[in-house]
N, C-alpha and C positions, 0 to 999 in steps of 0.2 A: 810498730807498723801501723799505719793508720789506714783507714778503710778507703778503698776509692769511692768516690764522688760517683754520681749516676751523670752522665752527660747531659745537660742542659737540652742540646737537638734530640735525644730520645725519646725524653717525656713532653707530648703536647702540652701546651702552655691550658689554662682551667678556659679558656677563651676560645683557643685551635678545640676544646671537645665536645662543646655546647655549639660550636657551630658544628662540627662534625654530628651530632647526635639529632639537630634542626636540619640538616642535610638528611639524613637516613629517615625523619620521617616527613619529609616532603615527598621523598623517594616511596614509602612506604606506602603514602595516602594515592601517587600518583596511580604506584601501580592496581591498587585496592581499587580505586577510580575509573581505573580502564577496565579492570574485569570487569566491573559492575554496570559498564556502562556499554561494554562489549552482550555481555547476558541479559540484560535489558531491555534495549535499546536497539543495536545492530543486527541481532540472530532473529527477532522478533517482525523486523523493517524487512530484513530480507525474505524472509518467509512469506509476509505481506504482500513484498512487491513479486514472487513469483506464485502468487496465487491470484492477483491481478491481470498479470501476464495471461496467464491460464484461461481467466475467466472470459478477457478482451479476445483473446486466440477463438475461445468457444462461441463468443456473440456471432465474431465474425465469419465464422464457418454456417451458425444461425440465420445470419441476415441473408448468405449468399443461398441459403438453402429453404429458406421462407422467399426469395426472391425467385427459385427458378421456378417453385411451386405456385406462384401466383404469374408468372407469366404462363404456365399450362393450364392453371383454370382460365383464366380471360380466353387462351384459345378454345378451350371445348365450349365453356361457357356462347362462345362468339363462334361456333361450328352450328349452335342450338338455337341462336335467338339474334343472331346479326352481329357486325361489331356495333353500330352506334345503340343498341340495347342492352351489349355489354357491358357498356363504355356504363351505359345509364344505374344499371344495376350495381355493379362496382361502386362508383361512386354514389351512388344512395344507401347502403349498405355501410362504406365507411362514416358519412355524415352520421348518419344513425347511431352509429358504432360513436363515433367523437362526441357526441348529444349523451348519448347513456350514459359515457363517463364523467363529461364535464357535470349532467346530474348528481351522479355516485359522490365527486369530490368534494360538489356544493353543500350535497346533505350531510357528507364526513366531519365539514369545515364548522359550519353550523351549530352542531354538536357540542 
């Protein structure tokens, strides 16, 4: 009685297992690669972009609400002292105000 033989289509050829073994770890790096690039990268971005969100949402509830409040001083302002003296004082006030800063940044810069 002699042994049988192992079927030749059974056993991967030494060539079919090195490629099969190069396939499992591209496979492996891909996936390693995504987590790591998901944890990173993506959860970090998104977090970012909805705290931007947030912040631009907050300005702009700021600006409408720094806006109503200076259109009610110019009126009482301008109930007290006229409008074109209003007008004068606003805008001298801002200048002053733009003058102090462009100072502050000059002497920062300087430094």
């Amino acid at each position: 009685m002699s042994e049988p033989q192992p079927n030749p289509v059974d056993r991967p050829s030494l060539a079919q297992a090195i490629a099969d073994l190069v396939q499992m770890f591209v496979d492996y790096v891909r996936q390693e690669t995504g987590d790591i690039v998901r944890e990173k990268v993506v959860v970090p971005t998104q977090v970012a972009g909805q705290v931007v969100a947030f912040a631009l949402a907050a300005a702009g509830v700021l600006l409408l609400g720094i806006g109503y409040l200076s259109v009610a001083a110019m009126m009482v302002l301008a109930d007290f002292v006229g409008w074109p003296s209003a007008l004068a004082i606003i805008g001298g006030v801002l200048v002053i105000g733009a003058a102090a800063l462009t100072f502050a940044k000059m002497r920062r810069v300087q430094r």
